[in-house]
C-alpha positions as CSV (number, residue, x, y, z in Angstrom):
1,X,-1.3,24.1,13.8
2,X,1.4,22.1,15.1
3,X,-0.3,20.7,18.2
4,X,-3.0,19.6,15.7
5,X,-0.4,18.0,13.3
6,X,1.2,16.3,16.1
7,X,-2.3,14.9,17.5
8,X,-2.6,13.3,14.0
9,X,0.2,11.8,13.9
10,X,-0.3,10.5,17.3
11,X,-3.5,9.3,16.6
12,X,-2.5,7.3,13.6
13,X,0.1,5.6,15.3
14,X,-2.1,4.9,18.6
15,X,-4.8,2.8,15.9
16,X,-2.7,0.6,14.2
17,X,-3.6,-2.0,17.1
18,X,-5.9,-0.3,18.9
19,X,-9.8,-2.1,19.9
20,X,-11.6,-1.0,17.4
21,X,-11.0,-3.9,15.2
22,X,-11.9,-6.1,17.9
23,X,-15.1,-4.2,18.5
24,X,-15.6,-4.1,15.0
25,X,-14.9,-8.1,14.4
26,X,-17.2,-9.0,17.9
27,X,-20.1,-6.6,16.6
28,X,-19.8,-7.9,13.6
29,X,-19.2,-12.1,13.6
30,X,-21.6,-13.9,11.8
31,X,-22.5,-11.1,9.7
32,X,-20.1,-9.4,8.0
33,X,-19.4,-10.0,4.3
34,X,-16.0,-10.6,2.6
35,X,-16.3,-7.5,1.0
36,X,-17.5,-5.5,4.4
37,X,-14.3,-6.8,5.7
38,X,-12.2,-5.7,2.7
39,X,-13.5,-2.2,2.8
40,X,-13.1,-2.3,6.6
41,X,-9.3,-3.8,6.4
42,X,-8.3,-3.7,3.2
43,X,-7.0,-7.3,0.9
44,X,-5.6,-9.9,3.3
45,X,-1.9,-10.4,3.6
46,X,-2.0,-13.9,3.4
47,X,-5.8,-16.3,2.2
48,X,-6.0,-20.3,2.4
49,X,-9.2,-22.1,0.7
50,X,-9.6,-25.6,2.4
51,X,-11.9,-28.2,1.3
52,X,-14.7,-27.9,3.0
53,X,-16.0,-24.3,1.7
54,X,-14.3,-22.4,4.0
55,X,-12.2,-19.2,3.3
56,X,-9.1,-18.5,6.2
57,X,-7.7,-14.9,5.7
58,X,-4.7,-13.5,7.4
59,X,-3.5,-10.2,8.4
60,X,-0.6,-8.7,10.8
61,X,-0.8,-5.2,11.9
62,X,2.2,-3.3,13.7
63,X,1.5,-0.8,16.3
64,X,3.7,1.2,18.2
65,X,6.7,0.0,19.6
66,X,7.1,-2.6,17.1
67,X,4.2,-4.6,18.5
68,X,2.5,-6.8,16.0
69,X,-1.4,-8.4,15.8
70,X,-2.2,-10.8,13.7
71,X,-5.7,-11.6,13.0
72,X,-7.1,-15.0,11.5
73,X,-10.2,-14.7,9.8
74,X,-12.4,-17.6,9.1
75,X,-15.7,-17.1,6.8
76,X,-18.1,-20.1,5.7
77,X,-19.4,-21.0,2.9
78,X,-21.7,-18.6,2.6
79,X,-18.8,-15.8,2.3
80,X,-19.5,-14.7,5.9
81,X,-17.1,-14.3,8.6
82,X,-17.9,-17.2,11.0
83,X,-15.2,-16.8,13.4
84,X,-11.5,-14.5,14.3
85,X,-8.7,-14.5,16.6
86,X,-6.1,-12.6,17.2
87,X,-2.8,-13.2,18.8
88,X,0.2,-11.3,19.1
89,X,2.9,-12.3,16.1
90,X,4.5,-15.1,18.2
91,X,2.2,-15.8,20.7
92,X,-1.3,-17.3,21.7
93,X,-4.4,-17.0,20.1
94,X,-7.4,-15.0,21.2
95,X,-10.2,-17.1,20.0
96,X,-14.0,-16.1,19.0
């Protein structure tokens, strides 16, 4: 039972940054709603309207060790994401 608790745990903390919301956001650009996106990563921390249509939404997700993602979502007018990045709190962006 404990091995199992522990490999929980572990696994938890191991997805916090892990791929799969880059998979996800690749598989997904061009298509995915704001509400797929909300049900995928819950409300963003931080969301900018500009004047044009377009929606920017922000999150920042710490992994272990401290490490920290932050992922810049753009979506169109249409409400659909149209493009991300994601850079390392502090550093260069990852752009799609």
């Amino acid at each position: 039972m404990l091995k199992l608790w522990t490999g929980a745990v572990l696994c938890l903390l191991l997805s916090a940054c892990s791929p799969w919301r880059v998979e996800y956001l690749e598989d997904t650009l061009r298509e995915a709603s704001q509400d797929e996106i909300v049900h995928k990563f819950g409300y963003p921390q931080r969301l900018k309207r500009l004047d044009d249509g377009t929606t920017i939404w922000e999150y920042d997700f710490v992994g272990r060790g401290a490490r920290c993602a932050r992922y810049t979502l753009t979506f169109d007018t249409q409400r659909r994401l149209h493009r991300w990045d994601r850079l390392p709190c502090g550093g260069e962006a990852r752009t799609m």
